[in-house]
C-alpha positions as CSV (number, residue, x, y, z in Angstrom):
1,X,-65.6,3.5,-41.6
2,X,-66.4,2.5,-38.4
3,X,-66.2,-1.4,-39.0
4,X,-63.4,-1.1,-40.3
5,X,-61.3,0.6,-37.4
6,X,-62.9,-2.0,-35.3
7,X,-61.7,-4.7,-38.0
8,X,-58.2,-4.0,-38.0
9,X,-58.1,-2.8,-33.8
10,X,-59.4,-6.2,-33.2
11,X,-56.7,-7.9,-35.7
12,X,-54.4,-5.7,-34.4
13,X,-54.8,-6.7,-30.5
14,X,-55.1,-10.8,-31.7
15,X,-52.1,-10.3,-33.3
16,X,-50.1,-8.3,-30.2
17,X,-51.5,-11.2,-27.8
18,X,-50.0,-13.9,-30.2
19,X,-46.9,-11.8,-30.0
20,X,-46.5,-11.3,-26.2
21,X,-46.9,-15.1,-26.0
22,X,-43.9,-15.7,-28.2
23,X,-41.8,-12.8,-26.2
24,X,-42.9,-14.7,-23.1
25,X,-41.7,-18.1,-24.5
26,X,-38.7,-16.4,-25.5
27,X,-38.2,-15.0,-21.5
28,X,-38.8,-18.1,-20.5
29,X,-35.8,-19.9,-22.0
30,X,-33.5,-17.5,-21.1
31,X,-31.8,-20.1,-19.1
32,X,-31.9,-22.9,-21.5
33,X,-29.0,-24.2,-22.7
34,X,-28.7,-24.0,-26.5
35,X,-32.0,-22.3,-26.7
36,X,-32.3,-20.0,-29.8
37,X,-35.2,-17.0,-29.5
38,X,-38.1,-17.1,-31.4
39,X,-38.5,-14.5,-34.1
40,X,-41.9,-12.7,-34.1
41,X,-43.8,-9.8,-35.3
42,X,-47.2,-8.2,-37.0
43,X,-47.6,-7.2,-40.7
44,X,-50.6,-6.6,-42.4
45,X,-53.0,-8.8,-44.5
46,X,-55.5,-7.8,-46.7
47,X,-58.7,-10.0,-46.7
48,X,-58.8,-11.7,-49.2
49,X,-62.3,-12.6,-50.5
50,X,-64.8,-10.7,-53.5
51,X,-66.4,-7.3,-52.0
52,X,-63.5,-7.1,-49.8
53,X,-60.8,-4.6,-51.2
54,X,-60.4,-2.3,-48.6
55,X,-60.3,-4.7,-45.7
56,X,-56.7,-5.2,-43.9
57,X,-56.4,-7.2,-41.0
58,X,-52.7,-7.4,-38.8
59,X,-51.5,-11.0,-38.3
60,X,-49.1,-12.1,-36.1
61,X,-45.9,-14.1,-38.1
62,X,-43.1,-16.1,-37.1
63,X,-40.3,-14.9,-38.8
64,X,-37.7,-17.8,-38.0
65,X,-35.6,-19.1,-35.1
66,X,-32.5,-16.7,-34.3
67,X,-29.4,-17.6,-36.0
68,X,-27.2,-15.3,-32.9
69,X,-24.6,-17.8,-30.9
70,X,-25.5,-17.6,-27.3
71,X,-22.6,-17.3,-24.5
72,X,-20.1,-20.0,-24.1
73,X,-19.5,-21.2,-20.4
74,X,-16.6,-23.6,-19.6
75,X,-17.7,-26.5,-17.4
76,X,-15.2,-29.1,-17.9
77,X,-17.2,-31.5,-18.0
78,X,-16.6,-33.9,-20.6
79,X,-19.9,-34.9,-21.8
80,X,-21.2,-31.0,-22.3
81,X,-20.3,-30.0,-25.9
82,X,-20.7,-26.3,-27.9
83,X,-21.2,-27.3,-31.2
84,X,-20.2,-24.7,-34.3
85,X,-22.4,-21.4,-35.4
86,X,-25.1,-23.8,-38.0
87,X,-24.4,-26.9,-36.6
88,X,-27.0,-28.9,-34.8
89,X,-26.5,-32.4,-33.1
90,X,-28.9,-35.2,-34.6
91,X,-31.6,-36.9,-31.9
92,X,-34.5,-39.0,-31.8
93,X,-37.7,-37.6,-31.2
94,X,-40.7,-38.8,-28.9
95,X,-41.8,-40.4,-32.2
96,X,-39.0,-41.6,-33.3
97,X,-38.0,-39.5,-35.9
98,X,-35.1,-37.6,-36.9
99,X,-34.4,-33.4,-35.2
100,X,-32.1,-31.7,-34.2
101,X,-31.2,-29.9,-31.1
102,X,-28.4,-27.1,-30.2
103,X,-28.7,-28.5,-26.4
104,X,-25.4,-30.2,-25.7
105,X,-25.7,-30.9,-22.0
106,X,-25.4,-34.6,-22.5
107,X,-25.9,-37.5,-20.5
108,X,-25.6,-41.1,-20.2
109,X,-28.0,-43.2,-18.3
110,X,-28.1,-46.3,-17.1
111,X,-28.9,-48.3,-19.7
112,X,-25.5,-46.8,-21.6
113,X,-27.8,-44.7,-24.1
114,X,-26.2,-41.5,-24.2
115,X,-29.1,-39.2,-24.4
116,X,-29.7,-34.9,-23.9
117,X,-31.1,-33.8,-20.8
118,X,-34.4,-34.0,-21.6
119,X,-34.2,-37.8,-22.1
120,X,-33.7,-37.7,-26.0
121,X,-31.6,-40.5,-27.4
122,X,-28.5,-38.9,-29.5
123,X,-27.9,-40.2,-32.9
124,X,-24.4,-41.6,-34.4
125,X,-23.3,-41.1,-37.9
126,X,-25.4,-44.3,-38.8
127,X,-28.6,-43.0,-37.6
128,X,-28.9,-45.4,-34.6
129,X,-28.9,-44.2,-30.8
130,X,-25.9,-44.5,-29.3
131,X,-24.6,-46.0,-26.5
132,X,-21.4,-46.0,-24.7
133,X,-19.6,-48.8,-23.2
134,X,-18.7,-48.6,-18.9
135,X,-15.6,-47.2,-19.0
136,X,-13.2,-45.1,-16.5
137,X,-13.0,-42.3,-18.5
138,X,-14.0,-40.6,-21.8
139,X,-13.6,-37.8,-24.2
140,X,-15.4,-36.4,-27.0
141,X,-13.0,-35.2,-30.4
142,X,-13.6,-32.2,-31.8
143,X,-14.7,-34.0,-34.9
144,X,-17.6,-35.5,-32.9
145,X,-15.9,-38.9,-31.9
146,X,-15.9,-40.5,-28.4
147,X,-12.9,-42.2,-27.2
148,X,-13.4,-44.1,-23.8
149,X,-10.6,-45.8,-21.7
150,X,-12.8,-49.1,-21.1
151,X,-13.6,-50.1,-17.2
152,X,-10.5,-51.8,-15.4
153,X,-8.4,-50.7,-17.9
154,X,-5.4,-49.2,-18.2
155,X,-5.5,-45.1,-18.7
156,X,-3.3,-46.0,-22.1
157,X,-6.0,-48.0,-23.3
158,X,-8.3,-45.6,-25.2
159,X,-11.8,-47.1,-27.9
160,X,-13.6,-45.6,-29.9
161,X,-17.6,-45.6,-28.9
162,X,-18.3,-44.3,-31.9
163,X,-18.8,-40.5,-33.4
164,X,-22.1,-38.2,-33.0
165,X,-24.2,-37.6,-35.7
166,X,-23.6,-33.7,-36.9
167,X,-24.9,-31.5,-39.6
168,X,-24.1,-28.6,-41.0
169,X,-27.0,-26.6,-42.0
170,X,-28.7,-23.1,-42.2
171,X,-31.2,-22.1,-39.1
172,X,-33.3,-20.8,-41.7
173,X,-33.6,-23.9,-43.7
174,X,-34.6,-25.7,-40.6
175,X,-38.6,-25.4,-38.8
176,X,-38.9,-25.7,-35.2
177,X,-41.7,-28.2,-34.3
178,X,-43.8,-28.0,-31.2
179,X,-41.4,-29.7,-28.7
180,X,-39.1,-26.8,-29.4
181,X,-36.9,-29.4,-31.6
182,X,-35.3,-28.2,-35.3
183,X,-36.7,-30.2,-38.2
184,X,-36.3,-30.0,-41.9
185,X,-39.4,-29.2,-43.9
186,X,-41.4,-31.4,-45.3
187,X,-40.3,-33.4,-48.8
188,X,-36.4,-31.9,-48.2
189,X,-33.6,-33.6,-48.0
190,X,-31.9,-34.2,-44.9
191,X,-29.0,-31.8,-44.1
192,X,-25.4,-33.2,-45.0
193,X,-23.2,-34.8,-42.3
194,X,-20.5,-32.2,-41.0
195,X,-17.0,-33.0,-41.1
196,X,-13.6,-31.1,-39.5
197,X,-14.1,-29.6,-36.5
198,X,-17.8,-29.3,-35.4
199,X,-17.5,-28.8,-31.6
200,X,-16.0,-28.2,-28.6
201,X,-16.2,-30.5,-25.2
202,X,-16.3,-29.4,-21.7
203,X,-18.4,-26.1,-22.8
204,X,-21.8,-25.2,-23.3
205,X,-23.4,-23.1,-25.3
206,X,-25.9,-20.8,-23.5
207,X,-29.2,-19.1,-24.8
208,X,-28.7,-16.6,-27.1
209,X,-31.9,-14.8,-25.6
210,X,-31.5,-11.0,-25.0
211,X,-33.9,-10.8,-21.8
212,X,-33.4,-7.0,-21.3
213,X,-34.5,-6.7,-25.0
214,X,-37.1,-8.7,-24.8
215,X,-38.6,-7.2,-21.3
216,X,-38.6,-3.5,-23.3
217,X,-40.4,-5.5,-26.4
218,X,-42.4,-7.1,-23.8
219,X,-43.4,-3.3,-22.6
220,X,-43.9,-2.4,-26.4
221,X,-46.0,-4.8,-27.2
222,X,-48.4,-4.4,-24.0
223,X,-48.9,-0.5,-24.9
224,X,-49.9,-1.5,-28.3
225,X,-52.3,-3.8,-27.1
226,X,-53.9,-0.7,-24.8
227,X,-53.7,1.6,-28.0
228,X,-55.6,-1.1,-30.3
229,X,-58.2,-1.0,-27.0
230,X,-58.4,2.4,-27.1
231,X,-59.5,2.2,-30.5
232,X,-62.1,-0.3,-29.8
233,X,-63.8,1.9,-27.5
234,X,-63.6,4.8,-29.4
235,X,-65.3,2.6,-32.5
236,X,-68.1,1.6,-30.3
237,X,-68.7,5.1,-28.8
238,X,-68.5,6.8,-31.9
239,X,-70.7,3.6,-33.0
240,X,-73.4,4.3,-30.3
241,X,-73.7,8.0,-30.8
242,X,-74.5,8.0,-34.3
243,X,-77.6,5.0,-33.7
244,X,-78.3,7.8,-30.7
245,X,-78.9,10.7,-33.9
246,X,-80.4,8.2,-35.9
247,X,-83.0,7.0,-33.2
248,X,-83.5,10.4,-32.2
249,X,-85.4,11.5,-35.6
């Protein structure tokens, strides 16, 4: 019996650890635009393996990204954009593949690419990264098209720069890779193009983070990390006393 408390405390206190990490990733975003929280938690696994029927051990699972809008904070400033609940903007990765991204403070640098803060290129509705023209002003639709009144010209004179690739899509059929970026699964077929009304400009959508919820799980999680301790060192003492009896006879 006594391997097997110390089995599943040790499981157990992996699996809080892994858990505290993702609560701490979650805490750290708080303040990133368009940042959705992580959705984490233990559950027990039984060991698989012959000879092994009564061993369990916890594991730590992601159980998705948060679906939950975050705040919306007027900024007037025509190149931030909120897009619709399941809609995600379409960017080019480090690689040079296809993800997708909530983040809509945009930018355009000086090369004309109009890219996300963190320097990812943003897609059109051909699949190429998009650039916009030098112009005196601009405004993005609420369809996803950007109009521009070119440089020198008059303020009548509006263009089109071309519209920003949107799709429409669950957050659960979507995986979030490494770079914190949505993606679809492997072997699925890209999500389907949005049309109507997909965003709104000169807003931007905040993290939908709960920090004081996720300080009190962050509390949680710590004392079950002490209690699956606690247990440890209860296994080994209880361990040591009984090879104590046995040496003693």
């Amino acid at each position: 019996m006594t391997d097997r408390s110390l089995y599943i405390a040790m499981t157990g206190a992996s699996a809080t650890l892994r858990a505290q990490a993702s609560v701490a990733h979650n805490l750290a975003n708080t303040d990133t635009v368009g940042f959705q929280a992580t959705l984490t938690g233990t559950v027990a696994a039984p060991v698989a393996g012959a000879g092994l029927p009564s061993r369990v051990a916890t594991m730590q699972q992601t159980m998705g990204v948060s679906s939950a809008a975050g705040a919306l904070t007027n900024t007037g400033n025509p190149l931030d954009i909120a897009l619709q609940s399941e809609h995600w903007l379409a960017v080019q990765d480090r690689n040079g593949g296809v993800a997708y991204t909530r983040a809509g403070d945009l930018r355009i640098n000086q090369n004309g690419l109009l890219t996300t803060a963190s320097g990812l290129s943003v897609l059109d509705q051909s699949g190429a990264p998009m650039t916009v023209p030098p112009n005196d002003a601009l405004h993005i639709g609420g369809d996803g098209t950007i109009s521009i009144v070119p440089q020198g010209q008059p303020p009548s004179t509006m263009a089109s720069a071309g519209r920003l690739q949107v799709v429409a899509t669950n957050t659960r059929d979507l995986v979030r890779g490494e770079d914190g970026l949505m993606r679809t699964p492997p072997g699925s077929n890209p999500p389907p193009p949005a049309a109507g009304n997909v965003l709104t400009a000169g807003v931007l959508e905040n993290s939908n983070v709960d920090g004081t919820a996720m300080l009190v799980s962050m509390i949680q999680l710590a004392r079950q990390f002490e209690t699956q301790v606690r247990v440890l060192h209860s296994a080994d003492e209880s361990a040591r006393s009984a090879n104590s009896l046995l040496s003693s006879r």
